[in-house]
C-alpha positions in Angstrom: 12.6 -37.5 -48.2 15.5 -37.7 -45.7 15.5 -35.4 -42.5 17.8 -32.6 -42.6 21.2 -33.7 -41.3 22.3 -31.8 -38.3 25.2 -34.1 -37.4 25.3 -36.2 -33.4 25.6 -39.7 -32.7 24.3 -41.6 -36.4 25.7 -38.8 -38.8 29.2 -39.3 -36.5 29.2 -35.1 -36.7 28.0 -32.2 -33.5 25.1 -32.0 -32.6 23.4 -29.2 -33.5 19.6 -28.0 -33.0 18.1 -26.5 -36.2 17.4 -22.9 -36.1 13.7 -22.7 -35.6 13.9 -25.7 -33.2 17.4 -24.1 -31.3 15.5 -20.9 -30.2 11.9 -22.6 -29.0 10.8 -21.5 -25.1 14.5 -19.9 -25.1 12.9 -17.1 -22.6 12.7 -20.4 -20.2 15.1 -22.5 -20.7 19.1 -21.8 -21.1 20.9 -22.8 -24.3 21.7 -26.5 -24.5 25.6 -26.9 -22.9 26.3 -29.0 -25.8 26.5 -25.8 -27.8 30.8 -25.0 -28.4 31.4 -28.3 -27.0 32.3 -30.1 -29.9 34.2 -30.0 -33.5 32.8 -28.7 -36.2 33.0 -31.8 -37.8 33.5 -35.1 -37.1 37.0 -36.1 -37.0 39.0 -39.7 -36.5 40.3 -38.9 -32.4 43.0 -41.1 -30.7 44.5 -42.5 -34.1 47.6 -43.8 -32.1 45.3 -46.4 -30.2 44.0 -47.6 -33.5 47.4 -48.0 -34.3 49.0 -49.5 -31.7 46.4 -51.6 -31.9 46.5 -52.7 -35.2 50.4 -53.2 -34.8 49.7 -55.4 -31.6 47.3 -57.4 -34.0 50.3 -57.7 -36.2 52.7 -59.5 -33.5 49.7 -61.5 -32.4 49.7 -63.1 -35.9 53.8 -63.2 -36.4 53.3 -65.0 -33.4 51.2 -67.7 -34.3 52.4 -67.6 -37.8 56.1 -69.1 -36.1 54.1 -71.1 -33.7 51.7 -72.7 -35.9 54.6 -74.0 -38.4 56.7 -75.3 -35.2 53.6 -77.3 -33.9 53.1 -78.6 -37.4 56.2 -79.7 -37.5 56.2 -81.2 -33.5 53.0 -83.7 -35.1 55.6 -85.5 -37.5 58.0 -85.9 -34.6 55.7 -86.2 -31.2 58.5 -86.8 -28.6 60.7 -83.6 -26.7 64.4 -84.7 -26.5 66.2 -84.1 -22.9 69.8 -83.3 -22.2 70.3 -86.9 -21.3 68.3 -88.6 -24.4 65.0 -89.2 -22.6 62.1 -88.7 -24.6 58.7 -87.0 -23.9 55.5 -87.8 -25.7 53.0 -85.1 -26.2 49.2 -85.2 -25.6 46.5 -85.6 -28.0 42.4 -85.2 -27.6 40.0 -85.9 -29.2 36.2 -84.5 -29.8 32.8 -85.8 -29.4 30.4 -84.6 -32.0 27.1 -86.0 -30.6 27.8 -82.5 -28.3 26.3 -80.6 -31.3 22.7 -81.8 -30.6 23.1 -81.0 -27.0 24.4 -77.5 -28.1 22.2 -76.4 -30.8 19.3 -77.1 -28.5 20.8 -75.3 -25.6 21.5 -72.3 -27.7 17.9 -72.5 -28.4 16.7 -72.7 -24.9 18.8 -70.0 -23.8 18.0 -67.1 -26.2 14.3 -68.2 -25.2 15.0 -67.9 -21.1 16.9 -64.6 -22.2 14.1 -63.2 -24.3 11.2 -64.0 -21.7 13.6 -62.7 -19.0 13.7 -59.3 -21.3 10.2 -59.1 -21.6 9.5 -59.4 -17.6 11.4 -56.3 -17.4 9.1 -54.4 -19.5 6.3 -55.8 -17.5 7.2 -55.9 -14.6 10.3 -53.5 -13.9 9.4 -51.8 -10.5 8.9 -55.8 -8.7 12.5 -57.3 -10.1 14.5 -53.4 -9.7 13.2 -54.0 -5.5 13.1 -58.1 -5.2 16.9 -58.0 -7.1 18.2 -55.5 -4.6 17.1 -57.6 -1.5 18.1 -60.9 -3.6 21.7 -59.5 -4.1 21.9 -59.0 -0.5 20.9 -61.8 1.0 23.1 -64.1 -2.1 26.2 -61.6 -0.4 25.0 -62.6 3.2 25.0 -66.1 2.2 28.3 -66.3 0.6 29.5 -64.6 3.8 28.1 -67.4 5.6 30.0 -70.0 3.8 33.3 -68.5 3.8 33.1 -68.2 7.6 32.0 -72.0 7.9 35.1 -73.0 5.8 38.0 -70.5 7.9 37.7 -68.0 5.5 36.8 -65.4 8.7 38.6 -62.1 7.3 36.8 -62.4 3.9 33.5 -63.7 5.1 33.5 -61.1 7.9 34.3 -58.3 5.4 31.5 -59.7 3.1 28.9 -59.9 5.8 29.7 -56.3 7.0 29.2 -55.4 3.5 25.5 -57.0 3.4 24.6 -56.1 6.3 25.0 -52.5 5.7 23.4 -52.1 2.4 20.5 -54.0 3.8 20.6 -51.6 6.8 21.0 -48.5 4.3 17.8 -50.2 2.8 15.5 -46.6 3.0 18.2 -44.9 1.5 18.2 -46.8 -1.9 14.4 -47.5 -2.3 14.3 -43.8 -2.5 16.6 -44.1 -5.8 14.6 -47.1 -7.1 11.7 -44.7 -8.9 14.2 -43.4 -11.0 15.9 -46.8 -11.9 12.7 -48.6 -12.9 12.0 -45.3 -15.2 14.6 -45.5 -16.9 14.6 -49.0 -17.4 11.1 -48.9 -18.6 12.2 -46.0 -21.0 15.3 -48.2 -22.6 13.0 -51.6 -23.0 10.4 -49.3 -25.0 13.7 -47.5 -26.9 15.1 -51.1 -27.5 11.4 -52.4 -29.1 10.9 -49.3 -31.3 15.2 -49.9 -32.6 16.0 -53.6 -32.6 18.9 -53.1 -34.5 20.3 -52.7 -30.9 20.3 -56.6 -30.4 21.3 -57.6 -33.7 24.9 -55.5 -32.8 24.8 -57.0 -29.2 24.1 -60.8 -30.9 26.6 -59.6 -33.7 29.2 -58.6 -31.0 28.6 -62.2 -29.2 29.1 -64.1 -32.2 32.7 -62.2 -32.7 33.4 -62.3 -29.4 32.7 -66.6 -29.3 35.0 -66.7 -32.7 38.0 -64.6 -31.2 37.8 -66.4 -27.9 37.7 -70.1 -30.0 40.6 -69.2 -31.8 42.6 -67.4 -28.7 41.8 -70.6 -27.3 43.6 -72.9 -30.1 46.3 -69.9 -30.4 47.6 -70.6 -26.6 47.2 -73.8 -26.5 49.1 -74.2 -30.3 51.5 -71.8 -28.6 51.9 -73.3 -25.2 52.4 -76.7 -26.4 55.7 -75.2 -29.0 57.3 -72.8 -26.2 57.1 -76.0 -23.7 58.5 -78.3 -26.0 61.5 -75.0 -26.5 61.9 -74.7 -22.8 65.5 -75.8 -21.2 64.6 -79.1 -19.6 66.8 -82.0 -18.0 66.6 -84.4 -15.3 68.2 -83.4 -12.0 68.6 -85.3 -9.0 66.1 -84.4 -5.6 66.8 -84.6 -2.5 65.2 -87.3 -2.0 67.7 -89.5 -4.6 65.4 -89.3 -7.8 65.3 -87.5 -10.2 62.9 -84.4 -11.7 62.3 -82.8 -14.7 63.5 -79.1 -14.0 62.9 -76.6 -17.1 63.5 -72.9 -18.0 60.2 -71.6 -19.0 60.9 -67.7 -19.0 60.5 -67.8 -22.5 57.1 -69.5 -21.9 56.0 -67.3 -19.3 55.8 -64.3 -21.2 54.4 -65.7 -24.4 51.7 -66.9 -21.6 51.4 -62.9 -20.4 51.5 -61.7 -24.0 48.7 -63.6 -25.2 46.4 -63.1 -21.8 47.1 -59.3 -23.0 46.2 -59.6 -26.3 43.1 -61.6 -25.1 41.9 -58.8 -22.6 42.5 -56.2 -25.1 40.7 -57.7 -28.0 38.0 -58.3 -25.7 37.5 -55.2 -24.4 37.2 -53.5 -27.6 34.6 -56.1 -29.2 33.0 -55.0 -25.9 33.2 -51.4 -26.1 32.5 -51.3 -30.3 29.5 -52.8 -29.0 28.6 -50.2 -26.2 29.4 -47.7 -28.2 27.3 -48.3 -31.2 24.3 -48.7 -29.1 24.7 -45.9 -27.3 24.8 -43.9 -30.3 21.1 -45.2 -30.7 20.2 -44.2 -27.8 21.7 -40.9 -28.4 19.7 -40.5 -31.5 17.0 -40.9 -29.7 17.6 -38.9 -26.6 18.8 -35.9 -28.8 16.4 -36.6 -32.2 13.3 -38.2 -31.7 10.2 -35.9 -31.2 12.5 -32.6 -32.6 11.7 -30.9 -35.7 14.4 -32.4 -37.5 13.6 -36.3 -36.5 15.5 -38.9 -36.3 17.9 -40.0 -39.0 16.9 -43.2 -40.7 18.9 -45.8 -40.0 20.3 -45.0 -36.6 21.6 -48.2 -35.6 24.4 -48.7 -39.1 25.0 -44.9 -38.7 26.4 -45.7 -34.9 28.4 -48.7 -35.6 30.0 -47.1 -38.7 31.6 -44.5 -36.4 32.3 -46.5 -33.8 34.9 -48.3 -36.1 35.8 -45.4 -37.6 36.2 -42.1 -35.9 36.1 -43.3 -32.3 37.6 -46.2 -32.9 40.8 -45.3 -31.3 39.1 -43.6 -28.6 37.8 -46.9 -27.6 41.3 -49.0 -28.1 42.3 -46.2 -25.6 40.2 -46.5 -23.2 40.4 -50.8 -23.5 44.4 -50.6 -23.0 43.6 -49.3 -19.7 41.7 -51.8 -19.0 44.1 -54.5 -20.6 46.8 -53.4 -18.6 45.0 -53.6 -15.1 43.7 -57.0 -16.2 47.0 -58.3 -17.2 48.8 -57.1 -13.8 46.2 -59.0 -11.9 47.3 -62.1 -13.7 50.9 -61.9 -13.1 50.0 -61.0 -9.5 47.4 -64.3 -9.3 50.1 -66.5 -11.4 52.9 -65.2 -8.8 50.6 -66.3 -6.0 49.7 -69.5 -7.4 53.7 -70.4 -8.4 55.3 -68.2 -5.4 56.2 -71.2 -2.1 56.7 -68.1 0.2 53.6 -67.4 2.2 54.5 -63.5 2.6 54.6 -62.9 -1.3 51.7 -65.2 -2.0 50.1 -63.5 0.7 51.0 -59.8 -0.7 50.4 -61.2 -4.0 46.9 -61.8 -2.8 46.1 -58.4 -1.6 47.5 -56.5 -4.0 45.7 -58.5 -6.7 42.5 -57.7 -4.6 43.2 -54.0 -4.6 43.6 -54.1 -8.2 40.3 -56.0 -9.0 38.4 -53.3 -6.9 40.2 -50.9 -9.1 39.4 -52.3 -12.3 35.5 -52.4 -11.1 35.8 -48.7 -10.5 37.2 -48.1 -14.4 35.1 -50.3 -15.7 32.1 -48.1 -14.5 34.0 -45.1 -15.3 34.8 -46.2 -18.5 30.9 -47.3 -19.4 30.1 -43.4 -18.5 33.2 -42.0 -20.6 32.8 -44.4 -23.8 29.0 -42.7 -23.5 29.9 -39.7 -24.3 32.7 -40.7 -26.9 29.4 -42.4 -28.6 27.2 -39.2 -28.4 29.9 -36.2 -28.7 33.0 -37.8 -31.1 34.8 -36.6 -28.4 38.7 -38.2 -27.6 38.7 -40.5 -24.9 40.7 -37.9 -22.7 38.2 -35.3 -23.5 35.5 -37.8 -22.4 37.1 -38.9 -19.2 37.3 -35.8 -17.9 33.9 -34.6 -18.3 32.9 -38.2 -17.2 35.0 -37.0 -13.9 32.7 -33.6 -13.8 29.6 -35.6 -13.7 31.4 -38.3 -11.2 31.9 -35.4 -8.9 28.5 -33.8 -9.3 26.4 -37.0 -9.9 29.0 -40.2 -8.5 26.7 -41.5 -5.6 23.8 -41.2 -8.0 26.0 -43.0 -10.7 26.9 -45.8 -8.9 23.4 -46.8 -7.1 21.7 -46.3 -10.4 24.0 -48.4 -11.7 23.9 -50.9 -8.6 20.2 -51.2 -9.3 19.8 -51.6 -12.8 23.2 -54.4 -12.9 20.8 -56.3 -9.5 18.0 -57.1 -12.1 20.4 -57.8 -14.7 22.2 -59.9 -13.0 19.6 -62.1 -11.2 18.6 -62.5 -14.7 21.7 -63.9 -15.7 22.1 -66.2 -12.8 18.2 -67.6 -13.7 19.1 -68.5 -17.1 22.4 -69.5 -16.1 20.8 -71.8 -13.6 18.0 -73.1 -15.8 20.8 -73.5 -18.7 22.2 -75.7 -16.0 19.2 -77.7 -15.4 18.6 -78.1 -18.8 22.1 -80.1 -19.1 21.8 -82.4 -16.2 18.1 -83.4 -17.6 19.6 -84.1 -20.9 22.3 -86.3 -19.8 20.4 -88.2 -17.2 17.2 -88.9 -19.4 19.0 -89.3 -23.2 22.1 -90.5 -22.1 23.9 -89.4 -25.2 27.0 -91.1 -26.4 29.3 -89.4 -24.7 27.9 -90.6 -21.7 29.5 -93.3 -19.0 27.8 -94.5 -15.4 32.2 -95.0 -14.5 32.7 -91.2 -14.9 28.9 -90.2 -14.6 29.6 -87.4 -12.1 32.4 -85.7 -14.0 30.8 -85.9 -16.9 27.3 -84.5 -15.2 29.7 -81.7 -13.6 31.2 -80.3 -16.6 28.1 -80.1 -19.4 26.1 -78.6 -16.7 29.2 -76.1 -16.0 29.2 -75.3 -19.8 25.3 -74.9 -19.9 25.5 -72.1 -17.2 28.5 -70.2 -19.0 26.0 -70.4 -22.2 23.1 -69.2 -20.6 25.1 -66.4 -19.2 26.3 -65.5 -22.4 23.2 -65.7 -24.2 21.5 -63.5 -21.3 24.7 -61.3 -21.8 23.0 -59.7 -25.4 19.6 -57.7 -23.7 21.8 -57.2 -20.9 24.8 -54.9 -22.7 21.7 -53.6 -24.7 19.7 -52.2 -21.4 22.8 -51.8 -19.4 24.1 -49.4 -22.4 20.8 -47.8 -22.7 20.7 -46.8 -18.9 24.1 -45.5 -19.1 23.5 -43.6 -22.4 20.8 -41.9 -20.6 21.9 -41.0 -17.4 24.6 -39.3 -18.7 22.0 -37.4 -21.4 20.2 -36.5 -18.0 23.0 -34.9 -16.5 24.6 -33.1 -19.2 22.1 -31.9 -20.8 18.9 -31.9 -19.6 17.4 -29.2 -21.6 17.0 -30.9 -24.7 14.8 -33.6 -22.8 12.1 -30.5 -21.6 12.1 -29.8 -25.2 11.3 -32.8 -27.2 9.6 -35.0 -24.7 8.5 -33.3 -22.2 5.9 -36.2 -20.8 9.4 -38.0 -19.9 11.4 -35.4 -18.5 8.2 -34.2 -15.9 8.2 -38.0 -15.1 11.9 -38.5 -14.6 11.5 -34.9 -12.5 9.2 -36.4 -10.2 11.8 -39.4 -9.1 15.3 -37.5 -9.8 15.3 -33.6 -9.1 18.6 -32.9 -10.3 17.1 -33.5 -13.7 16.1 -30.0 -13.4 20.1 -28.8 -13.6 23.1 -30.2 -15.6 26.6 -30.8 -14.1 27.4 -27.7 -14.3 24.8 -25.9 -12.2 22.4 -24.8 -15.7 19.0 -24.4 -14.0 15.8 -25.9 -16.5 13.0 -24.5 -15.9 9.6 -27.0 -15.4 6.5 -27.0 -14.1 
């Protein structure tokens, strides 16, 4: 027999507390806060983002629809025509299919580096959330170092300040790390009892590889017909010969359009992702150990409204994203194209300020698709109460954050690293076809490159998975604290002992404990 259904993050509905369970210890502890929060029902929210981004999907095809038939027909006639009659050949590749044994086996290794690294966080979260802290500054003092030995002295100065007063600030964030290594300790036992968590973060990947291959083949399909389109003729230098000079406006925003459809797209395979697992842990924050349980199948329940309902709330909050991402590569392609040192150097720093900005969001927006996951709510409704907890929990945000991304990310640079070692063992001990002593170092350079980008994105699957659960949690903590006292009140007394604000919600509630 199914539990009673009383809606929240699987059921995509409010959550509500069932009668007998809504008025337990009510002389000592205040009504939940979620109660007149949210809809009586569960209801599709931002349906112009969905939308918009369905019609953006739309162009993205038309585009390569037109593109694709003009390449087809540029590989009966290979050659671009000039003004003046000279003709251009275009480029051709060619693939090496003795890769796929190096590839399959690297994928193997990987998910096994990424697993172990998973289960060393179980066993031993308190040693890697202190060593990854101390490892992250000294990595930041070190790259300080080099930047000052090659005349980088603003940037390595401002990086060494940085390390040296984190490291200095030390006492400070150890007293934070009881509460990080609880609650990573809590998500790892949350992940083991609902695995469906990593099958959507693997599922999410293996989308995520497939769009990216073919965005890939789209700009270069795309690329290759707007060049051949572009106004070109030979025109004489200074210097008496002549250069091939070409109008590629046309080109330059196909190249913008498609690095926005590719940061979109990406960020909302991303945030489906967050999303549905957050839901999870949601059910389980808000369900497990009530009277009414948790539902089922938490896991399909999650994903089914994050691409439903709050779908649009998450192409929302991803445009934002998008856009930032996109004006920081028409700042970096200015910079890179611009022969004026003042723009190129403006270029620079205002391409700076927006990547610290777009750091900032992306935090914020972790926090605010949280609650979109548990609540249904719009992603304006969730930014601002995101902004309410930011203002009443922000420094505690951010360094629980800091902590938990240090272990995930020395994680990610281990099996990048061992990825990478893998590669240059394989090509120096098989020697696989693909293999030549003339361009030995080249070749050593890039499989060992592309080893480390797949152990990264292998180790990328438990990381979205914790780094969702943490988030999820935190923001359970500080909105609504109440219904942790209730059904697990082992936790909560443990997660009282290394956070006291646990025993208040954002806005001041006061739960009573022992």
């Amino acid at each position: 027999m199914e539990p009673p259904n009383y809606g929240g993050p699987s059921s995509g509905g409010p959550i509500h507390l069932p009668p007998d369970y809504a008025h337990e210890d009510a002389p000592l502890i205040p009504k939940s806060n979620t109660e007149g929060k949210f809809t009586a029902e569960a209801r599709y929210n931002d349906v112009w983002a969905s939308l918009l981004f369905v019609a953006n999907a739309a162009a993205f095809i038309g585009l390569n629809v037109y593109s694709f038939k003009n390449y087809a027909n540029n590989l009966l006639n290979p050659y671009t025509t000039l003004e003046d009659g000279t003709a251009i050949a275009t480029n051709a590749f060619a693939v090496d299919y003795s890769l796929s044994i190096l590839f399959l086996s690297s994928i193997a290794l990987s998910c096994g580096l990424a697993f172990s690294y998973f289960v060393l966080i179980q066993r031993k979260t308190a040693f890697l959330v202190k060593f990854s802290f101390l490892f992250s500054v000294f990595v930041m003092i070190g790259l300080a170092l080099v930047q000052i030995m090659s005349g980088s002295l603003f940037w390595g100065g401002l990086m060494m300040m940085g390390g040296l007063l984190v490291l200095f600030l030390y006492k400070y964030w150890a007293a934070r790390m009881p509460f990080a290594v609880l609650l990573l300790q809590t998500v790892t036992s949350v992940t083991r009892k609902y695995p469906g968590t990593l099958a959507i973060a693997f599922t999410g990947l293996f989308i995520q590889i497939a769009w990216s291959a073919f965005w890939i083949f789209s700009l270069a399909v795309n690329f290759s017909v707007f060049e051949r389109k572009s106004n070109c003729r030979i025109q004489d230098g200074d210097d008496g010969k002549g250069k091939l000079v070409c109008d590629n406006n046309q080109l330059y925003m196909v190249m913008i359009y498609l690095n926005f459809v590719m940061f979109w797209n990406t960020e909302v395979i991303k945030n489906v992702v967050h999303v549905t697992v957050a839901g999870v842990f949601g059910v389980y924050y808000f369900f497990e150990g009530s009277a009414a349980g948790a539902p089922a199948s938490p896991t399909l329940g999650s994903a089914k409204r994050a691409v439903t309902t709050s779908f649009g709330s998450i192409c929302f909050g991803s445009l934002l994203i998008a856009l930032l991402q996109t004006l920081r590569y028409v700042l970096n392609s200015m910079r890179s194209d611009s022969n004026d040192g003042l723009m190129a150097f403006l270029a620079m720093c205002a391409s700076c300020i927006l990547s610290c900005l777009e750091g900032l969001f992306e935090i914020f927006n972790k926090f605010a698709f949280t609650q979109v996951a548990m609540y249904g709510k719009p992603f304006t409704k969730a930014a601002r109460d995101t902004w309410e907890m930011i203002k009443d929990r922000g420094v505690d945000a951010i360094i629980n954050d800091s902590l938990v991304g240090n272990v995930l990310g020395m994680g990610t640079l281990l099996v990048a690293v061992l990825s990478g070692l893998y590669g240059y063992l394989f090509i120096k001990i098989v020697q696989p076809s693909f293999y030549d002593e003339k361009d030995e170092t080249l070749v050593i350079i890039v499989i060992v490159v592309l080893e480390m980008i797949l152990g990264a994105v292998m180790m990328s699957v438990p990381n979205n998975v914790l780094d969702s659960g943490v988030a999820t949690t935190f923001v359970a903590l500080a909105e609504d604290p109440q219904t942790l006292y209730r059904t697990k009140p082992e936790l909560y007394h443990a997660i009282a002992e290394t956070y006291p604000n646990i025993t208040r919600n954002v806005r001041g509630e006061q739960v009573y404990h022992d």
